[in-house]
N, C-alpha and C positions, 0 to 999 in steps of 0.2 A: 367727605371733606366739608370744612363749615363754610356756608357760603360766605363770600368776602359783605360786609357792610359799609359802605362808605358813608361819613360825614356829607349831612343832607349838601352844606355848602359844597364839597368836593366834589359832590354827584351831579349837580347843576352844573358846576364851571366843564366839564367833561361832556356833559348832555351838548351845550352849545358848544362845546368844540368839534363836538360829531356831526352837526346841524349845521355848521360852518362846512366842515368838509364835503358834504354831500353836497353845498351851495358851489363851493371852489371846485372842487372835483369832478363832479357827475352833474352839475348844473342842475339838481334839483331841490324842492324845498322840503325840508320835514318836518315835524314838531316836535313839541317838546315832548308828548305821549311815544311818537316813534323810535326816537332817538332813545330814550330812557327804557323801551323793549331792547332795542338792538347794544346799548353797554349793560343790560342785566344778561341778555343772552352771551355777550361776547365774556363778561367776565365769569358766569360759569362755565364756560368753552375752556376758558383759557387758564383758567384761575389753578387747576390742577398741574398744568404744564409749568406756569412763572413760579409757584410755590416749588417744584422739585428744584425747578434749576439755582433757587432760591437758598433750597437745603445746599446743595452740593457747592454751590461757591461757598458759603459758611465753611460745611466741610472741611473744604482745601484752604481756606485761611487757617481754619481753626489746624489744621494738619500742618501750613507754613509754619506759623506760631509755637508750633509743639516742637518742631525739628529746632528754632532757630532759641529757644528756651534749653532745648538739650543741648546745642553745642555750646551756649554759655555756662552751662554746670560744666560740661565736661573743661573749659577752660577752666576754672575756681578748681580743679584736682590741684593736691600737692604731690610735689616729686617724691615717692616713697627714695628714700636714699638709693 
């Protein structure tokens, strides 16, 4: 799988909000280096898991959308006499 890249800005506002949690949460401090291991590590952890579930909701729209397209054709049939 490709790894995910985030927009430097993205990766920063996320860096400090795991540096925030670990401050609120677990009452400890981290940096900006730790914090930035621990969302590289979590998102190729995780990145394989949100990408399938990712596909399969698509899927299932994509599969609502297909059903709710065919019962509109089938309403446009004419009444063969």
């Amino acid at each position: 799988m490709i790894p995910i890249k985030l927009p430097k800005e993205q990766k920063q506002e996320i860096v400090e909000s795991v540096k925030e949690y670990f401050e609120m949460e677990r009452s400890e401090s981290i940096g900006d280096i730790a914090a930035e291991q621990l969302l590289d590590f979590m998102l190729k952890e995780l990145a394989p898991y949100v990408y399938n579930k990712a596909i399969e909701d698509a899927r299932q729209a994509v599969e609502q959308k297909l059903a709710s397209i065919e019962e509109e054709l089938y309403s446009l049939k004419k009444p063969l006499r």
